[in-house]
N, C-alpha and C positions, 0 to 999 in steps of 0.2 A: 825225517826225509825217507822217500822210497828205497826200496832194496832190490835188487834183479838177482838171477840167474839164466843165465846165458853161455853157450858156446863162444871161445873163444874167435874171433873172426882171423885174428893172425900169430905168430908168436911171439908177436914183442910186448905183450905185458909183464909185470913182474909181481906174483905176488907178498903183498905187503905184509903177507907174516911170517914166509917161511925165505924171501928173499929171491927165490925162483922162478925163471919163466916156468911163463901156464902157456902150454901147447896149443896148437892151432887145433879145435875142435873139442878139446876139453872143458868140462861144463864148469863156470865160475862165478864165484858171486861176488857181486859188486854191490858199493857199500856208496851211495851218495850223499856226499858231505860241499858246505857250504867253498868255494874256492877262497882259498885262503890269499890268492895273489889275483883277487879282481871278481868281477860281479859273477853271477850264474854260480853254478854247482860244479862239482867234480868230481870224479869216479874211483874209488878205491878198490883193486880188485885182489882176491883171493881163493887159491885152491878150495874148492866144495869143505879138504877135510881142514883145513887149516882157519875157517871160519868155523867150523864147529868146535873148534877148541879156542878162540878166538871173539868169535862172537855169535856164541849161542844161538841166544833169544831172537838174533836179527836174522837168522838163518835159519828158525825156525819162520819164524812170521814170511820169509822169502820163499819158503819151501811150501809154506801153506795156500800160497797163491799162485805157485808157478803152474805152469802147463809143459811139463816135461815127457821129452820123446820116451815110449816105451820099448824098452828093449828086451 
């Protein structure tokens, strides 16, 4: 399934590895997985570093495709 990186749009996500909201505007990667409770997909999200300790390989491959703001 595809993978994103994206700014957060608000602060009510929680990321699924470290247990913590991800800030409104902080950049996160989301991890789309089959919904477990009914048809379509669903979004897992995670701090930039806590996917890289986390899951790697999917965070590479998300990074190799993103179009990220340069700062």
């Amino acid at each position: 399934m595809p993978h994103s990186i994206a700014a957060a749009t608000s602060g009510r996500s929680t990321c699924r590895g470290c247990g913590r909201v991800i800030e409104r505007g902080t950049l996160r990667f989301g991890e789309r997985i089959a919904n477990p409770f009914g048809g379509g997909e669903a979004t897992l999200w995670f701090h930039l570093q806590c996917a890289a300790y986390r899951r790697p390989e999917a965070l590479l491959d998300a990074l190799d495709g993103a179009d990220l703001p340069h700062t």
